[in-house]
C-alpha positions as CSV (number, residue, x, y, z in Angstrom):
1,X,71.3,57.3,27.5
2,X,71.0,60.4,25.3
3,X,69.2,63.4,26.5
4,X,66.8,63.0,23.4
5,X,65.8,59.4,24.5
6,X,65.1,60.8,28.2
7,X,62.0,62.9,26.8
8,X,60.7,60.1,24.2
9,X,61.3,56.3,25.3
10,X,58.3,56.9,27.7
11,X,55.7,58.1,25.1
12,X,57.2,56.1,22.4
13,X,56.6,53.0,24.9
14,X,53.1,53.6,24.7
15,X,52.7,54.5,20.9
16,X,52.8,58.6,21.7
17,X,55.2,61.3,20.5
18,X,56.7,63.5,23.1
19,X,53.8,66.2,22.5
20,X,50.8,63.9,21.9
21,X,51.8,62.3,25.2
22,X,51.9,65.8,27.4
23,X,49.1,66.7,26.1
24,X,47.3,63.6,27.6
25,X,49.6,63.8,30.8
26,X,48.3,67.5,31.4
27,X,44.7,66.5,30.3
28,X,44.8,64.2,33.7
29,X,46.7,67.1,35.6
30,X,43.9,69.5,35.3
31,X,41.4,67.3,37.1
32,X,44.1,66.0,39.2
33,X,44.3,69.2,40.7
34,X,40.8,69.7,41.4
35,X,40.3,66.6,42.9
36,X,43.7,67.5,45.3
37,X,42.1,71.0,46.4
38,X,38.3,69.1,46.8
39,X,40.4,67.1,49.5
40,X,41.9,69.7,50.2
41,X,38.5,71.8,51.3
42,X,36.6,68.6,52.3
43,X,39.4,67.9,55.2
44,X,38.2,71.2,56.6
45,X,34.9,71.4,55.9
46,X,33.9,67.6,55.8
47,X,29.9,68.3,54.6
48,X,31.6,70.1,51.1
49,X,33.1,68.4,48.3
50,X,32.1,64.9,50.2
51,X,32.2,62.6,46.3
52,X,34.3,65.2,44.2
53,X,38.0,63.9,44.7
54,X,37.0,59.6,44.8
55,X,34.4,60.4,41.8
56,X,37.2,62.6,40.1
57,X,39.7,60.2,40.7
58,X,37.8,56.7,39.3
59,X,36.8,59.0,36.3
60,X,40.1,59.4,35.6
61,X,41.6,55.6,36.2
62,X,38.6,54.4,34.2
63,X,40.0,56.8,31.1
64,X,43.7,55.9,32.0
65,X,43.4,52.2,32.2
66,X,40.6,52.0,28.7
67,X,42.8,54.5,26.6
68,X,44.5,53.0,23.5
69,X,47.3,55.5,22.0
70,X,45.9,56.7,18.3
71,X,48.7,55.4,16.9
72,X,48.3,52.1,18.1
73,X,47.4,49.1,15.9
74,X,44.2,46.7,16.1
75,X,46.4,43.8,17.6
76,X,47.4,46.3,20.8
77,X,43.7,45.3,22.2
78,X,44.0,41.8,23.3
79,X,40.0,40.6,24.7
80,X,39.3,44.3,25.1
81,X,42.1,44.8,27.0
82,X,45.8,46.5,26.1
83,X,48.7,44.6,25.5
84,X,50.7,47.5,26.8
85,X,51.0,49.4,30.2
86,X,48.4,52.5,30.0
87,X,50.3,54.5,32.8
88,X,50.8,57.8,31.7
């Protein structure tokens, strides 16, 4: 496998180029990270930050699992659902 296709079967798999699909990959990273040091805080302190990572985290699957790539065509959403794996 060429090095070229390492970085762009992914995004292509999922209708993306290389940059639009970082750009959503580090659009779930920021939150990500919250969510991690929320945890992080509330296994300390357990009366802070008691919703912030689970609401954080079903935000984020709801957006993951509903997103349709820009470049994807009408026939990709089968019943409302897409005919293609949404993981980033």
């Amino acid at each position: 496998m060429s090095l070229k296709r390492l970085f762009t079967e992914h995004p292509e798999s999922v209708g993306e180029s290389y940059f639009e699909h970082m750009g959503v990959a580090l659009s779930f990273a920021g939150p990500l990270i919250k969510a991690g040091l929320a945890a992080l805080v509330h296994a300390f302190l357990p009366f802070l930050c008691t919703s912030t990572a689970s609401s954080t985290v079903k935000q984020l699957y709801a957006r993951m699992v509903n997103r349709v790539p820009r470049s994807a065509p009408q026939s990709a959403v089968l019943d409302g659902m897409p005919s293609w794996d949404p993981v980033i």
